[in-house]
C-alpha positions as CSV (number, residue, x, y, z in Angstrom):
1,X,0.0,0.0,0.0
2,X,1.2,3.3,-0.8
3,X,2.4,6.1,1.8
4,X,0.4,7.5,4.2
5,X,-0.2,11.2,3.6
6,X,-3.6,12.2,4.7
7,X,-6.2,11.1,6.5
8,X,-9.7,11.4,7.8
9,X,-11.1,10.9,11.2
10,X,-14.4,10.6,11.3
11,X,-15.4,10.5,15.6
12,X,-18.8,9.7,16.9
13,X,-18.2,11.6,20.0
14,X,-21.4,10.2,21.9
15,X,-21.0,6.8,21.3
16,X,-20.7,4.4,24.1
17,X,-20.7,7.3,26.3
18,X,-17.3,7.3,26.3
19,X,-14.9,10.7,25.7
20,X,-12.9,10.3,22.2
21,X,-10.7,13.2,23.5
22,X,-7.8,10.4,24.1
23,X,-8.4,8.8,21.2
24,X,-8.3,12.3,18.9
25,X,-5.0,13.4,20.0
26,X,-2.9,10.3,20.1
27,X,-4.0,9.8,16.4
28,X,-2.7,14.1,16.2
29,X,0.4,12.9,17.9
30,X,1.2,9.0,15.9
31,X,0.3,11.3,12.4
32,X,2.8,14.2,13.0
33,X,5.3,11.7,13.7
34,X,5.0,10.3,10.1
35,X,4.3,13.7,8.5
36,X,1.1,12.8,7.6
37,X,-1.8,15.3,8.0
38,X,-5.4,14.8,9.5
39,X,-8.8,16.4,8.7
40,X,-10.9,15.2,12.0
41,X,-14.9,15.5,11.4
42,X,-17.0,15.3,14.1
43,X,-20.7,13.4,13.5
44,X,-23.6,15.3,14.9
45,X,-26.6,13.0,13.5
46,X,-27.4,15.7,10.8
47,X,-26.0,14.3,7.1
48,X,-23.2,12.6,8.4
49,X,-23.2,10.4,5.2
50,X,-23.2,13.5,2.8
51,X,-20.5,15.9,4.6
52,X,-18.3,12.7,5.1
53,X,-18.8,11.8,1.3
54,X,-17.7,15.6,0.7
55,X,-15.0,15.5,2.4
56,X,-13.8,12.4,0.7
57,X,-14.6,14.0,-2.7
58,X,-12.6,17.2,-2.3
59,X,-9.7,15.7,-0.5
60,X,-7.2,13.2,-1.2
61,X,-6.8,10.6,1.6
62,X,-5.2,7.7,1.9
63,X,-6.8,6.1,4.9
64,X,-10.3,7.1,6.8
65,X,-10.1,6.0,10.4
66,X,-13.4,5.6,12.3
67,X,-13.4,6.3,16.3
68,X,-17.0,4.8,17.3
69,X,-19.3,1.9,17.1
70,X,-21.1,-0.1,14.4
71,X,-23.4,2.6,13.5
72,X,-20.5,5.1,12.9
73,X,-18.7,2.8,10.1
74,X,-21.9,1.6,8.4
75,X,-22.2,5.5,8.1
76,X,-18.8,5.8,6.8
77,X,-18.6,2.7,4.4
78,X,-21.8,4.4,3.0
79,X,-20.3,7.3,2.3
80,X,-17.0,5.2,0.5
81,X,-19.3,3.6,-1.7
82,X,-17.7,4.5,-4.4
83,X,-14.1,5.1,-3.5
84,X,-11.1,2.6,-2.6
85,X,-9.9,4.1,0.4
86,X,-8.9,1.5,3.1
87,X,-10.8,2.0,6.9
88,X,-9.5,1.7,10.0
89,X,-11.7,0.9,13.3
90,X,-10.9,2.1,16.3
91,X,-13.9,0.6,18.4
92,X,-15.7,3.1,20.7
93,X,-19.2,2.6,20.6
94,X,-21.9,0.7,22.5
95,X,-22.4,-1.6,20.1
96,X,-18.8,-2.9,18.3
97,X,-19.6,-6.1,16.2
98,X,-17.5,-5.5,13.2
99,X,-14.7,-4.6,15.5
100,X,-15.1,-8.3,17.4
101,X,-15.3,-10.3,14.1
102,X,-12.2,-8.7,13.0
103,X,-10.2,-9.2,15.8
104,X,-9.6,-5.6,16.3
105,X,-8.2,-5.5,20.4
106,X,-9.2,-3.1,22.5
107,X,-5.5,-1.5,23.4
108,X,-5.3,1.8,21.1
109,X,-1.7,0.8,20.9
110,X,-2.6,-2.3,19.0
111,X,-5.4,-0.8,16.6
112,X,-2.7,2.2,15.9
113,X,-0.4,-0.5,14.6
114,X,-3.1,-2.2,12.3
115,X,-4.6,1.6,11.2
116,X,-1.0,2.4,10.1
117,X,-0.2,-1.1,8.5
118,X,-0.2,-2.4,5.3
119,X,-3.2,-5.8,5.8
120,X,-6.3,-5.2,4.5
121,X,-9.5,-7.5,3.3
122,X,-11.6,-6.4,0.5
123,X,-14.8,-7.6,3.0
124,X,-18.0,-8.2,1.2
125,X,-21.0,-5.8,2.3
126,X,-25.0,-7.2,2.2
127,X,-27.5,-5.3,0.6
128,X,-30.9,-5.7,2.7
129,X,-34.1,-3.7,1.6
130,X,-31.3,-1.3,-0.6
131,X,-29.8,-0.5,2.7
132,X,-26.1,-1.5,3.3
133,X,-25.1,-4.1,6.4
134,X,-21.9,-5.1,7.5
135,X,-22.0,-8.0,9.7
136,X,-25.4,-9.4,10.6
137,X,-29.2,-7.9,10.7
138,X,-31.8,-10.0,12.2
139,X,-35.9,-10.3,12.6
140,X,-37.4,-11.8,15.9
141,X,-36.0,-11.5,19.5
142,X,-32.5,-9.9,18.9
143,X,-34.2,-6.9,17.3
144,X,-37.0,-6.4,19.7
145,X,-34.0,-6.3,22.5
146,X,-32.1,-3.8,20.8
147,X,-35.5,-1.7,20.4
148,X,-36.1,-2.0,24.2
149,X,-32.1,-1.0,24.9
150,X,-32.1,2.2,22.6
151,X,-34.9,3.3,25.0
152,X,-33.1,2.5,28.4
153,X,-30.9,4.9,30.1
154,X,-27.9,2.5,31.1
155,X,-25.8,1.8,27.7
156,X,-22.9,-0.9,27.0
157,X,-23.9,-4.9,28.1
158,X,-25.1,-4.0,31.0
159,X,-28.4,-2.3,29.6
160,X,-29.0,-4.8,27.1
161,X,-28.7,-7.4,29.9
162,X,-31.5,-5.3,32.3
163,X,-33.6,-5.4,28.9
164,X,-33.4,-9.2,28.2
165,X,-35.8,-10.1,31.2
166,X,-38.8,-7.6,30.0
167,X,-38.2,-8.2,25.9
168,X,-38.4,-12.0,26.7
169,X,-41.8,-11.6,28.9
170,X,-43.5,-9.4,26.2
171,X,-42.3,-11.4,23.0
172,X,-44.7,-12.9,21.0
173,X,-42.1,-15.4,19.5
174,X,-42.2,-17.5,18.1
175,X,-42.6,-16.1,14.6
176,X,-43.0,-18.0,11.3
177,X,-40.8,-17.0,8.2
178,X,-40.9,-17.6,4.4
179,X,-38.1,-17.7,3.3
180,X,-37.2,-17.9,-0.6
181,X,-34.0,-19.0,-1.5
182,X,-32.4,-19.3,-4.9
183,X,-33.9,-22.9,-5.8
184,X,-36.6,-23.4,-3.3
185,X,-39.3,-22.2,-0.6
186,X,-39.2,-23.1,3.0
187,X,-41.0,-22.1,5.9
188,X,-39.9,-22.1,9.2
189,X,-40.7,-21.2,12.7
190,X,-38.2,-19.5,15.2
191,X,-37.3,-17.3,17.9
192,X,-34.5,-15.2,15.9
193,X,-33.9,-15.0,11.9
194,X,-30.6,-13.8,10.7
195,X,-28.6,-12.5,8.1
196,X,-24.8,-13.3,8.8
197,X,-21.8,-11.5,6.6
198,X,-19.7,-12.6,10.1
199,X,-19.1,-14.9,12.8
200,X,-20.2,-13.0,16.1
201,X,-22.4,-10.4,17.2
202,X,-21.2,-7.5,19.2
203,X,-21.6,-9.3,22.6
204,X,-19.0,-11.8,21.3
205,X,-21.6,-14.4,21.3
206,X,-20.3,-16.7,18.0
207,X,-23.3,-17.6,16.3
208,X,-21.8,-18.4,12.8
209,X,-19.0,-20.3,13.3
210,X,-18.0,-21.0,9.4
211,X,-18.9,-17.6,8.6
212,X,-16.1,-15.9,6.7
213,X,-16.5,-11.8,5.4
214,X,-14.5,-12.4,2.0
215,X,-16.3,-15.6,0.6
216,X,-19.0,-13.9,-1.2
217,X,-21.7,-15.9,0.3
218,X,-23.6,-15.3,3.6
219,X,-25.3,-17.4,6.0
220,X,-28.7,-17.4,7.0
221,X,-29.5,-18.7,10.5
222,X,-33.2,-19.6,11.8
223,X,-33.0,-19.7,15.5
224,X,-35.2,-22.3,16.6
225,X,-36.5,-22.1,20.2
226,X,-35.0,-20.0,23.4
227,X,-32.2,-22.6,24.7
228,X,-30.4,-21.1,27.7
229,X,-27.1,-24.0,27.4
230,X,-26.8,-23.2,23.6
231,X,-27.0,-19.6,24.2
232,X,-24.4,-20.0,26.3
233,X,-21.9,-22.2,23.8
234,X,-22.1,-19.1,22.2
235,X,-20.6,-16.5,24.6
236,X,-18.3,-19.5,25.5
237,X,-17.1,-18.9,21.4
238,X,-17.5,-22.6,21.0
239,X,-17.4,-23.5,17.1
240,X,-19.8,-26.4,17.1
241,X,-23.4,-25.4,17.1
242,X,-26.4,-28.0,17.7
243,X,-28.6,-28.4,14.4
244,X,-31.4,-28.4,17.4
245,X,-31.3,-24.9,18.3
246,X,-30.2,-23.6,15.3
247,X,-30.3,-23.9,11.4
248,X,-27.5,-22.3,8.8
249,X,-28.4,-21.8,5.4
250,X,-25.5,-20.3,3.2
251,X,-26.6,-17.8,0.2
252,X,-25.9,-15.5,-1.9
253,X,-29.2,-14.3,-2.2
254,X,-32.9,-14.9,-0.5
255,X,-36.5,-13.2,0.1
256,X,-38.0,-13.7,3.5
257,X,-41.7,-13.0,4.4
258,X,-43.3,-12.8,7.6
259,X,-46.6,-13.6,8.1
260,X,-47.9,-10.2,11.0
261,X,-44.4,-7.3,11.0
262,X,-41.8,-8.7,12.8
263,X,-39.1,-5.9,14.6
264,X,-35.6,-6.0,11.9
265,X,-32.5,-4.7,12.9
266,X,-29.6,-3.8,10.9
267,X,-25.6,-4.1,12.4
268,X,-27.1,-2.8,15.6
269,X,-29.3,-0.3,14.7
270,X,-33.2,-0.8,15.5
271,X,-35.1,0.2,12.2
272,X,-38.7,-0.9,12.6
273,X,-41.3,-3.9,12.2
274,X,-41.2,-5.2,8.7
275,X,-43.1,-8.0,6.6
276,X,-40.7,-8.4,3.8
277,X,-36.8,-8.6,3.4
278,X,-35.3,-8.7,0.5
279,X,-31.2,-9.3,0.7
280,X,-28.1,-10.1,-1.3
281,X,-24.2,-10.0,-1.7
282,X,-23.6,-6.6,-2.7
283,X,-21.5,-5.9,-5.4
284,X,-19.7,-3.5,-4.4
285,X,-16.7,-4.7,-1.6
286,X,-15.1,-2.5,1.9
287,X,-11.5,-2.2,2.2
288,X,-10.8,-2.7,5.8
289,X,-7.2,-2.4,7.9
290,X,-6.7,-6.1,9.9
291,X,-3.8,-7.9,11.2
């Protein structure tokens, strides 16, 4: 990769509730060292995507580096769309699933050296409903959690932990899916259907153990009734999951329709009851800074 000589950091400074101050000038400090310059932009939830993507336009950078959570890059890959410029994650937000299935450790140290290196993956990107998702979106439980949690007060695990007890008691799971794959029609009944581009969700719990971001297939997994000891393989990262509790499907492309709405959610992000899903392999690719 060529020479570092610019770069943009794009901060979420609310995320995870955490001050980015530390972050912002040890990046000021690491880039002056290597003569490279830095334009820092600042989201404030008002066209984010646009005044990033203008930046990018009028300036020639070599790397964007992303100081936040899931939310934060999907904003940012959004507004690379259509340009080659390698991302680096330096995890700070509530929610940091991309972060966990690449590896990416917590010590800014350590995410300094991969931001300034030379590895990268050209990771594939899913296209659901013609919005853009990085690692996994899901209908069912999952969703309906993460709708309860953006209400609550207390952020980070602890606050979806306080919300697991309530979204559990007022679920109406479980739900029943049509799913429409390239060669056939199946319908199914589960707690939890998702679409995997990774191996984890943010919590670390490793749901897709084959699932791989630079295949160019992903996987979709039917969650088939509330198992607290296979819930817990899971957390535990263990790589073999029981064909019991849950069902992988590998695709490239499928249709899904739910018979009442069912709550969605996309890398994180709560977007609303839908009846209809439409997703695919995009073809366009993110070029991401690993080990």
């Amino acid at each position: 990769m060529k020479e570092i000589q610019k770069v943009l950091l794009v901060v979420n400074p609310i995320s995870g509730g955490l001050s980015k101050e530390h972050i912002i000038q040890t990046l000021e400090y690491e880039l002056l060292k290597i003569n490279a310059g830095l334009v820092t932009y600042k989201t404030t939830g008002k066209n984010d995507r646009e005044k990033i993507q203008k930046l990018v336009t009028e300036n020639n950078f070599d790397r964007v580096f992303v100081a936040g959570g899931d939310g934060t890059i999907k904003q940012v890959a959004e507004a690379l769309i259509n340009f080659l410029i390698p991302i680096a994650i330096f995890p700070a937000g509530s929610a940091n699933g991309l972060a966990v299935n690449l590896g990416i450790p917590n010590i800014l140290e350590e995410q300094l050296k991969i931001a300034l290196g030379n590895e990268h993956k050209e990771m594939d990107m899913l296209e659901i409903n013609g919005e853009l998702c990085l690692h996994i979106s899901d209908l069912g439980l999952n969703a309906e959690l993460i709708k309860n949690y953006e209400h609550s007060r207390i952020r980070g695990k602890m606050g979806y932990l306080l919300q697991s007890i309530p979204t559990l008691w007022e679920s109406k799971y479980p739900f029943e899916f049509e799913i429409e794959l390239e060669n056939k029609t199946i319908t199914k009944k589960g707690i939890l259907l998702a679409f995997a581009n990774a191996k984890k969700y943010g919590t670390g719990a490793n749901v897709n153990p084959k699932g791989k971001i630079d295949d160019g297939v992903f996987e979709i997994l039917l969650f088939k009734n509330f198992d607290i000891l296979e819930i817990l393989k899971t957390l535990r990262n263990e790589t073999d999951v029981n064909s019991e509790f849950v069902e992988i499907i590998p695709v490239k492309s499928a249709r899904v329709f739910c018979r009442k709405p069912v709550a969605f959610q996309v890398d994180g992000e709560y977007i609303g009851e839908k009846e209809e899903i439409s997703v695919k392999i995009s073809a366009k690719k993110l070029s991401i800074m690993t080990y």
